[in-house]
N, C-alpha and C positions, 0 to 999 in steps of 0.2 A: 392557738395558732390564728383563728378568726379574728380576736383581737389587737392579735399583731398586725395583721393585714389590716383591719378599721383603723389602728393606730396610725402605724407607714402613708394613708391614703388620705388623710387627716381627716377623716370623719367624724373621728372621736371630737377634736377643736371646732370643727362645723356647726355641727348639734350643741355643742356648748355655746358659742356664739351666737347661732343663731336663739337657742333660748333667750342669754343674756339681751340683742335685741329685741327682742318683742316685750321684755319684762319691761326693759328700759322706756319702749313705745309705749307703754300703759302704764306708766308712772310717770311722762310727757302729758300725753292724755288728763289721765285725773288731775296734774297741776294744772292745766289750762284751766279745766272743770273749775275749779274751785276759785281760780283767777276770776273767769266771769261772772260766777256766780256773787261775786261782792266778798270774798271770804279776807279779811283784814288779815296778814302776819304782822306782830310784834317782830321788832328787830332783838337780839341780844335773848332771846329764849329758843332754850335747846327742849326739840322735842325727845321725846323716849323713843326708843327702836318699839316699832310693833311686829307683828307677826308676817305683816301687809310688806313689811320693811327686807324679812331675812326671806319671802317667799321666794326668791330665783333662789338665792344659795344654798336653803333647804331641800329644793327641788333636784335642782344638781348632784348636793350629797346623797339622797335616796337615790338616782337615776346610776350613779357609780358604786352606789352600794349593792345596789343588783346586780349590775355587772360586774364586780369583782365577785360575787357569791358567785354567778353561772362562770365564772371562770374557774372557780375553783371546785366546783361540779365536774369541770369537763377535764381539770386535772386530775382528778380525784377517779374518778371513770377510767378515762382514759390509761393510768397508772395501774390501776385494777385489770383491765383488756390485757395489756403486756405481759403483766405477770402468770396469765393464766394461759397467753398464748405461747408464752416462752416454758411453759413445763410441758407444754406438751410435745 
């Protein structure tokens, strides 16, 4: 039910935004960095995804991956409570 209500309230989009901005600001960041530092790009070469590269979207998958687990804890409980309050 919590989640519904984070959901409804759009917190859940908040928090995801707002990570995505800050990821985005420090990958703004480092490219200046490298700008002034003299760091030459070649036109016409594709670099490789790094780690550096999937860090917000991996961050995101683990952040929902816990939260669909505690949801399903609370299902799981919750389902459990009913059945034991309903025998009696």
């Amino acid at each position: 039910m919590t989640l519904f209500y984070l959901q409804q309230a759009g917190l859940i989009e908040k928090w995801g935004s707002d990570v995505m901005d800050e990821i985005r600001s420090d990958s703004r960041k480092k490219q200046r960095k490298e700008k002034s530092d003299g760091v030459k790009k070649v036109e016409g070469i594709v670099k490789p995804l790094t780690i550096v590269h999937m860090q917000g979207p991996l961050f995101l998958f683990l952040i929902f991956i816990i939260v669909s687990f505690g949801a399903f804890l609370t299902e799981m409980s919750v389902g459990v409570w009913h059945q034991r309050t309903r025998k009696e």
